[in-house]
C-alpha positions as CSV (number, residue, x, y, z in Angstrom):
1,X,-18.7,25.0,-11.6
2,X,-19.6,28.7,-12.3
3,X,-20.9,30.1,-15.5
4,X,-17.9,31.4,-16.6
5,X,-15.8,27.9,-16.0
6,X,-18.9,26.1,-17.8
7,X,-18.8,28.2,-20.6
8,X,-14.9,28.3,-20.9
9,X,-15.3,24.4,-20.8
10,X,-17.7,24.6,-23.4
11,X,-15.6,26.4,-25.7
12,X,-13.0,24.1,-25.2
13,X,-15.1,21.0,-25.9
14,X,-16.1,23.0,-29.4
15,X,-12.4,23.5,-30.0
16,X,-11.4,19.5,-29.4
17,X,-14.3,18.3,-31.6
18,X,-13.1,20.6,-34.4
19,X,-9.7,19.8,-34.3
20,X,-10.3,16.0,-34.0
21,X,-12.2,16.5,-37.4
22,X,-9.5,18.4,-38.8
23,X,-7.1,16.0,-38.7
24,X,-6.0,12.9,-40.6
25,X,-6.7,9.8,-38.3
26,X,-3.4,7.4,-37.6
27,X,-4.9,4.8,-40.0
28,X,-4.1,7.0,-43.0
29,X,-1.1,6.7,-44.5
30,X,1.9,8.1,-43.5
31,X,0.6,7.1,-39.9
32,X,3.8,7.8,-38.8
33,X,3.1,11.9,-39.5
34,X,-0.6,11.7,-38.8
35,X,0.3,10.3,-34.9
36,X,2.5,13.1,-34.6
37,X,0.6,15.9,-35.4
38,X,-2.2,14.7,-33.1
39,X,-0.1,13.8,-30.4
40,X,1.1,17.8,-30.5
41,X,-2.4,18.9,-30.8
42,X,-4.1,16.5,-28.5
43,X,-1.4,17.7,-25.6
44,X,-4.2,20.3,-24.6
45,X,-3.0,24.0,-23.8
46,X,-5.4,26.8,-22.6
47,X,-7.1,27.0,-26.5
48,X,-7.1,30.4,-25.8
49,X,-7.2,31.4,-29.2
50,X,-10.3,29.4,-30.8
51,X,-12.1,30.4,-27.7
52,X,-11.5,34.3,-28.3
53,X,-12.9,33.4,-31.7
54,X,-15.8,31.3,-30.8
55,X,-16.7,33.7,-28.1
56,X,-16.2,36.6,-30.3
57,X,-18.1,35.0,-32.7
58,X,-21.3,34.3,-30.7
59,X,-21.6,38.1,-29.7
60,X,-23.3,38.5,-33.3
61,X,-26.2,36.0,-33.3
62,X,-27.4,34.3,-36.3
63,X,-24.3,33.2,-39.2
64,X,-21.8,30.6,-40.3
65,X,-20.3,28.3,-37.8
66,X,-17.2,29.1,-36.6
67,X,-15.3,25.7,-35.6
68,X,-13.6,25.3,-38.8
69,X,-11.8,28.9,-37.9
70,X,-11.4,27.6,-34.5
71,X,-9.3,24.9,-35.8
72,X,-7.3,26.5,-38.0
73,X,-6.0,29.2,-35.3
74,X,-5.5,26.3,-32.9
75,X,-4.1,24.2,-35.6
76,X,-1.3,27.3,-37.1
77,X,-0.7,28.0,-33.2
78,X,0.3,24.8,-32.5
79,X,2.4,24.4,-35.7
80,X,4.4,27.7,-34.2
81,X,5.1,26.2,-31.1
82,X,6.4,23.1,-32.3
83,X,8.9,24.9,-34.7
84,X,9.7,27.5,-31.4
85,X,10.9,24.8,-29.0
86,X,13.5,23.2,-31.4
87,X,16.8,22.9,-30.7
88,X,17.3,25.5,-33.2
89,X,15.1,27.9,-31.5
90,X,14.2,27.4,-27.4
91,X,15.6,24.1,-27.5
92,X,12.6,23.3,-24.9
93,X,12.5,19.7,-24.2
94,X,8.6,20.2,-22.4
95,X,5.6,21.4,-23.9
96,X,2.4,21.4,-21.4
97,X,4.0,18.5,-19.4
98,X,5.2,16.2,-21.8
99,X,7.8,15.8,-24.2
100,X,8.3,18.3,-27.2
101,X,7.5,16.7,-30.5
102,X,11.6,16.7,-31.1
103,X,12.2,15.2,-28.5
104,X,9.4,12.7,-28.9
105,X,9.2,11.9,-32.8
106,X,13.1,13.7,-33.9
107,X,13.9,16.9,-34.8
108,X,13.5,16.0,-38.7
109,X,10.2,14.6,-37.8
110,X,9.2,17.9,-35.8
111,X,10.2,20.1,-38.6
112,X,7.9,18.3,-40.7
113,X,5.2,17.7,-38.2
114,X,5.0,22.1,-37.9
115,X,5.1,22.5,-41.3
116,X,2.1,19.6,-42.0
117,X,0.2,21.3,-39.0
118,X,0.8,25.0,-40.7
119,X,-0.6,23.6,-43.7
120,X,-3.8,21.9,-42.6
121,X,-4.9,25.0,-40.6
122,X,-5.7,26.9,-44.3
123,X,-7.1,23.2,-45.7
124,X,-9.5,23.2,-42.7
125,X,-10.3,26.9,-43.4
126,X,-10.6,26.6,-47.4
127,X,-13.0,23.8,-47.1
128,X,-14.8,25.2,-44.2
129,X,-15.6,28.2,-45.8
130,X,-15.3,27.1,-49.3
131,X,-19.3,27.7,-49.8
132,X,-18.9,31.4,-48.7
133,X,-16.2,32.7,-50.7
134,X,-16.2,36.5,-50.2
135,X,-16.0,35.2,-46.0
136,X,-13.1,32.7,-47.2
137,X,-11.3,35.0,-48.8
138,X,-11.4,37.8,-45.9
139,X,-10.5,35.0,-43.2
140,X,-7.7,33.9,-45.1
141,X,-5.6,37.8,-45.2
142,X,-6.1,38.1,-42.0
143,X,-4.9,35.1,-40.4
144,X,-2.2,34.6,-43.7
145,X,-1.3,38.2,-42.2
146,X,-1.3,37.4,-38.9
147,X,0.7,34.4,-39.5
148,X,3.5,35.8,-42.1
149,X,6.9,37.6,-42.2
150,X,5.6,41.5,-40.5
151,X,3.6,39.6,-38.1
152,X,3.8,36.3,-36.2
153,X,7.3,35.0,-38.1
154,X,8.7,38.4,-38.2
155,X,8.3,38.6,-34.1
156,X,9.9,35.3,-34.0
157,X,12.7,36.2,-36.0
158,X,13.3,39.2,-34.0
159,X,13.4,37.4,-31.3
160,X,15.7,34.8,-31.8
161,X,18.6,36.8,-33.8
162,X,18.2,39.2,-30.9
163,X,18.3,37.0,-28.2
164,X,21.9,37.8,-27.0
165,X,21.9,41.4,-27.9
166,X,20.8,45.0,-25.9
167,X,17.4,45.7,-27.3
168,X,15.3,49.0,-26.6
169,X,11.8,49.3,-25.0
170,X,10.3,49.3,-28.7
171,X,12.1,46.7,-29.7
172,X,10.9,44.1,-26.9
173,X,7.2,45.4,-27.7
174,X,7.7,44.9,-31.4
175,X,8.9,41.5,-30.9
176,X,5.8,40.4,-28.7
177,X,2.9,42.6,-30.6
178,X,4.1,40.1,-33.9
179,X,5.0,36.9,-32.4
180,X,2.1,36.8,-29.3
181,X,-0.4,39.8,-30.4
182,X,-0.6,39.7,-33.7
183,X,-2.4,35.9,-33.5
184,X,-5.2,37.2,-30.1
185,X,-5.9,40.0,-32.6
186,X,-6.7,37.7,-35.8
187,X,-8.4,35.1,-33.5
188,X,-11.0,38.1,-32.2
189,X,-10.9,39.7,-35.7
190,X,-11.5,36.4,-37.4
191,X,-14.7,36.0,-35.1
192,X,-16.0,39.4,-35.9
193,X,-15.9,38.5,-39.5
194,X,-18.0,35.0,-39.2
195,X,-20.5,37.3,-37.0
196,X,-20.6,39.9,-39.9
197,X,-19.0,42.8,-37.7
198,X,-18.5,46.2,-39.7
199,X,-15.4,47.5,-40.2
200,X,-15.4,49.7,-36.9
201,X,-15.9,47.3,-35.0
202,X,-13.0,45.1,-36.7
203,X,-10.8,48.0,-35.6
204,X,-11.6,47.7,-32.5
205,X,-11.3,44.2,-31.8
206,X,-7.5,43.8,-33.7
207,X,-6.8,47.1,-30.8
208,X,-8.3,44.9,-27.7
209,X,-6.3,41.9,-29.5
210,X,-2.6,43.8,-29.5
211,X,-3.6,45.3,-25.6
212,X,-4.5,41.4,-24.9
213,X,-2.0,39.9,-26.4
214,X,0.9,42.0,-25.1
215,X,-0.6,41.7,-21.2
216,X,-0.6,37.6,-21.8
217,X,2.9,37.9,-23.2
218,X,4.2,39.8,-19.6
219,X,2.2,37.6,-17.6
220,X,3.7,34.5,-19.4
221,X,7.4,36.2,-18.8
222,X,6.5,36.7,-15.4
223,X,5.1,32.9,-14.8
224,X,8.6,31.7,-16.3
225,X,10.5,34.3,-13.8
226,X,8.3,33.2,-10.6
227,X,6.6,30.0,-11.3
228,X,7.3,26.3,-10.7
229,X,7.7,23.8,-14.1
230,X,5.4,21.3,-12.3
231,X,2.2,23.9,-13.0
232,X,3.4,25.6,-16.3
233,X,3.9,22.1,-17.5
234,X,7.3,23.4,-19.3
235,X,10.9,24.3,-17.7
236,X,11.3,27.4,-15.8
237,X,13.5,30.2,-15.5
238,X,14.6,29.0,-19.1
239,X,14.5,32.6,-20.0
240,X,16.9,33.9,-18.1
241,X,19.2,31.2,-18.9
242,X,19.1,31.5,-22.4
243,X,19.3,35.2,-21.9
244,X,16.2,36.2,-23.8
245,X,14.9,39.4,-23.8
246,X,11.6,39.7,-21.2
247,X,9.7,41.9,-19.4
248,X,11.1,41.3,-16.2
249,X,14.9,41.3,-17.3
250,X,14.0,44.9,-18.9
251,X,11.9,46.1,-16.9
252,X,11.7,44.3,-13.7
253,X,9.3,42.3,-11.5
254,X,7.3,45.3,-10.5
255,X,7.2,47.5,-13.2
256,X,6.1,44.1,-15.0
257,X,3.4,43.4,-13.0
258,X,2.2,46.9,-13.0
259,X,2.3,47.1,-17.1
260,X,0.2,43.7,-17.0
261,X,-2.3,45.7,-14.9
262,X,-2.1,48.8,-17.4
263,X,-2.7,46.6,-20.6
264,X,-5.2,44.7,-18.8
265,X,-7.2,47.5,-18.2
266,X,-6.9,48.7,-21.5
267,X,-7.9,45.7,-23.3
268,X,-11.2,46.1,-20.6
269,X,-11.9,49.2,-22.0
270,X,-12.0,48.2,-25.6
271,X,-14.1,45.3,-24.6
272,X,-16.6,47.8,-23.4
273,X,-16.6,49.3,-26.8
274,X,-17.9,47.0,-28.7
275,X,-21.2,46.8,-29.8
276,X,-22.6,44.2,-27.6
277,X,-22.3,43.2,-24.0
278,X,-19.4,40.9,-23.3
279,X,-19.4,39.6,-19.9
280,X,-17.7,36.2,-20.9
281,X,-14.7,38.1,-22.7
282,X,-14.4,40.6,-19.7
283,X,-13.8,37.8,-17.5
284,X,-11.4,35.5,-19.8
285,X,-9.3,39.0,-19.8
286,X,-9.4,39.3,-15.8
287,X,-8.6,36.0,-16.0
288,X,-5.8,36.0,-18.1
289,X,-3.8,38.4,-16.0
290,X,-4.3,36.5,-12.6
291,X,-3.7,32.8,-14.3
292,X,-0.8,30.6,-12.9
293,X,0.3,28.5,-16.0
């Protein structure tokens, strides 16, 4: 194992142990809603998001712990994703290689399941940071931003009443800076605000975030153009049957892949930018781009 998978692992581990603390165990009644939520979280998933934070976090040294912000980006992530493959929505029936939580608990049940999830992600952050308030309060606007109606649900939106129809290159960028960028941006931001970053440096982490963010988003469209459902864990190709509006149906395979490369780099550059050296987010960015699921 190299550094870089050791300390992506390590990340991860800090992620799990959070959420498991976060949640409500089975025991507690209703059971019923508590078993669901953890079976959604406990599918796994890159935790890409509580490790940009963490990692973010531990390029500033000495300060609060971030795990309880960790799980509350993981915890409003998830809570998106469940609401996203309804039948209402994707109508996705896999989710990291097993069965969506409609499928699996009911759609009622799902619907409830996102919104308990939603909810617990600004419990864990309240009482996490209830001792620090003036930190609270800054943590909450900017994932409640990230997380509202011009940001995460407004990209959704977009999205799905747009599905069907012709759509411009703004458009398709709009729709993926909000529903995929605007949450990479808060979980970076959100770190630089437990390390104490000034407001400079802020500004340029919510920029590498929106770079980041839209280069996962093509490589994601690309992966469900060209990849197999037995390594993305989900159904392929589903996409194009639903008609949804891509990179590579706009723009092509190529041109895809090349704009990947170009945001990539960007996002690189930013990285440079900040105040301190960090070689562990430079390579989660490379990595990003070249990933297969």
């Amino acid at each position: 194992m190299n550094a870089f998978t050791a300390t992506l692992e390590a990340y991860r581990n800090r992620t799990e142990a959070a959420l498991d603390a976060a949640l409500p165990s089975p025991d507690t009644r209703p059971g019923g809603l508590h078993a669901a939520m953890r079976y959604c979280i406990e599918s796994g998933g890159k935790r890409l998001r509580p490790t940009l934070l963490l990692a973010t976090r531990d390029l500033f040294g000495e300060g609060p712990p971030a795990e309880p912000a960790a799980a509350a980006i993981e915890l409003l992530h998830t809570y998106s994703l469940v609401h996203d493959d309804l039948p209402c929505m994707d109508n996705s029936p896999l989710r990291r290689g097993r069965p969506t939580a409609h499928v699996r608990f009911g759609e009622a049940a799902a619907v409830l399941v996102g919104d308990a999830l939603l909810t617990a992600a600004f419990s864990v952050l309240a009482n996490g940071y209830a001792s620090e308030p003036a930190l609270l309060a800054r943590l909450l606007q900017t994932l409640s931003t990230a997380a509202g109606s011009e940001a995460l649900i407004g990209g959704q939106f977009e999205d799905t009443i747009r599905a069907n129809t012709p759509i411009s290159a703004d458009d398709l960028d709009y729709i993926h800076l909000n529903k995929t960028a605007a949450m990479i941006s808060a979980s970076l931001v959100m770190g630089g605000q437990i390390g104490g970053a000034d407001e400079p440096t802020q500004h340029t982490l919510n920029a590498l975030g929106r770079h980041l963010g839209l280069a996962f988003q093509v490589v994601d469209d690309l992966l469900d153009a060209t990849g197999d459902a037995t390594t993305l864990g989900k159904p392929v190709q589903a996409d194009a049957e639903n008609q949804k509006n891509t990179y590579p149906r706009f723009h092509g395979l190529s041109a895809s892949r090349l704009r990947a490369r170009e945001l990539t780099s960007l996002a690189l550059q930013l990285c440079h930018a900040l105040p301190f050296p960090a070689p562990f987010l430079e390579a989660l960015i490379q990595n990003l781009e070249h990933r297969a699921h």
